[in-house]
Structures are given as C-alpha cells and as structure tokens.
C-alpha positions in Angstrom: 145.3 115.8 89.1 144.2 119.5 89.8 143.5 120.9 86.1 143.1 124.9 86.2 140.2 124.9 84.1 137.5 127.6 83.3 133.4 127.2 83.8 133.0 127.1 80.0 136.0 124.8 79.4 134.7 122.6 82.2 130.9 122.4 80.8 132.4 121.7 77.3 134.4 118.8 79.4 130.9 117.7 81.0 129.2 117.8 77.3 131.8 116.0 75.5 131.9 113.1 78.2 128.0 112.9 78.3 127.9 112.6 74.3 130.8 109.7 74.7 128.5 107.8 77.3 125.7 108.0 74.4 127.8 106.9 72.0 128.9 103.9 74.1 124.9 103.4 75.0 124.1 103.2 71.4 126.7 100.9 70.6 125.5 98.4 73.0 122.2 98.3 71.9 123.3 98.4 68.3 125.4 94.9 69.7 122.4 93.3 71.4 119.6 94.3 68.4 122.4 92.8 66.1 122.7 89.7 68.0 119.2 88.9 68.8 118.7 88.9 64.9 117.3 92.2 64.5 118.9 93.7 61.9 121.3 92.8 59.4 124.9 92.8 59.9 125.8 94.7 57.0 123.3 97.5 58.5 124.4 96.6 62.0 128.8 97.4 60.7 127.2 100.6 58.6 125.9 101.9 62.0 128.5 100.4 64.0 131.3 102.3 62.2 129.6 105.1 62.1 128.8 105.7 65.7 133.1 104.5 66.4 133.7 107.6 64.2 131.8 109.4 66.2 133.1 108.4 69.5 136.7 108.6 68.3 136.6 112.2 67.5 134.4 113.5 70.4 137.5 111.6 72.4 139.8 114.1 70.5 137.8 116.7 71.3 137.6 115.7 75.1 141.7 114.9 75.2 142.7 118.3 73.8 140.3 120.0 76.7 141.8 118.0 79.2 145.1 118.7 77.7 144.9 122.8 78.0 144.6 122.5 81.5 146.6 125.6 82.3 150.1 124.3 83.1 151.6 124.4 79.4 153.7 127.0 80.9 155.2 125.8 83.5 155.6 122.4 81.6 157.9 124.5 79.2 160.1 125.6 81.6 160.4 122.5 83.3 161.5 121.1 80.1 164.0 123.8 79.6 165.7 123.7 82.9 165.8 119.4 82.6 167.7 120.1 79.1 169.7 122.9 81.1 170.8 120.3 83.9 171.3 117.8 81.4 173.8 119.2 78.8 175.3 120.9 81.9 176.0 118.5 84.0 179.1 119.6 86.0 178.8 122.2 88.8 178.9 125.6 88.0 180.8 127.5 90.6 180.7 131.0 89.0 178.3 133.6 87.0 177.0 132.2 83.6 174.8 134.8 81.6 173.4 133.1 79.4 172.6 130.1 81.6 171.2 133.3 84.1 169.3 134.8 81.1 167.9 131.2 79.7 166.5 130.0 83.4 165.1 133.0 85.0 161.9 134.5 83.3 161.7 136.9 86.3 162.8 137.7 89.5 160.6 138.8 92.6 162.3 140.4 95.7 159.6 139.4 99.0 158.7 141.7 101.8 161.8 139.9 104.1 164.3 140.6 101.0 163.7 136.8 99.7 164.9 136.6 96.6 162.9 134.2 94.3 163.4 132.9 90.9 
C-alpha cells in the first residue's frame, strides 16, 4: 500500500513503532522475571497492565498516522459515486444536473481537447 506520507509524519510513524517494540520487549521480560519467581504476581499484573496501557494507546496513536495517509479525499468521492450508482441503478440516457453537479468536482480540458472528469 503506497501511503502519501510526509517526512515528519513518517518519523512520528518510525517513533511510535520503535516505542511499541519496547513495550512488547518489556513485557517479555516482565513474563520471564515473573515466571522464574522474581517478583510477585501482584507486582508482576501492576506492571503488566500498566505497560498494556501503554502499548494500546501508542497503537492508537500509530493507527490514526497510518490512517491520514493522504487518500481521505479520494476515498470520499469514491464513496459518493458507489451511493450514486447504487440508488441509481438504471441507465441514464439523458442530461441529469444534479447527478452532473454531485459527481464532478472539476473538469480539466487536456492539450488534445480530452475532456476529463
């Protein structure tokens, strides 16, 4: 998947993902000091929870960077013109203004007169 992403929104990416790996790290080790007897459970679920808070929302954080990748536009319109086709299905054989008006954000007339929507 090609994202359209900026430097700084891809070094925020890089951050947030290095920060999970931590996380993940330090949960490990939490498992295996728990398990060889280390510490006590009750300190062991304390930091255990603590660091799954952690990860969950630096997740969050990662998603909605990956999510703004560039494309919300064109997702719109997609979604428009699918509703468009759908509560329209027959074949419209003449002029339809407002159909015109609610699928074409712009119109750019190419150096061979191509006309494209």
């Amino acid at each position: 998947k090609n994202l359209r992403t900026d430097h700084e929104q891809e070094e925020e990416i890089k951050k947030l993902n290095s920060r999970i790996m931590e996380l993940t790290e330090q949960s490990h080790i939490l498992s295996r000091v728990v398990s060889k007897g280390y510490i006590d459970s009750a300190i062991f679920i304390e930091r255990q929870n603590a660091l799954t808070v952690e990860l969950e929302a630096i997740k969050k954080m990662r998603n909605q960077c990956l999510e703004d990748n560039g494309y919300e536009k064109e997702i719109i319109g997609t979604v428009r013109l699918l509703e468009i086709i759908r509560y329209n299905p027959e074949i419209i054989e003449e002029y339809d203004e407002y159909l015109f008006l609610n699928t074409v954000e712009n119109i750019i007339i190419g150096e061979n007169h191509e006309i494209t929507f």
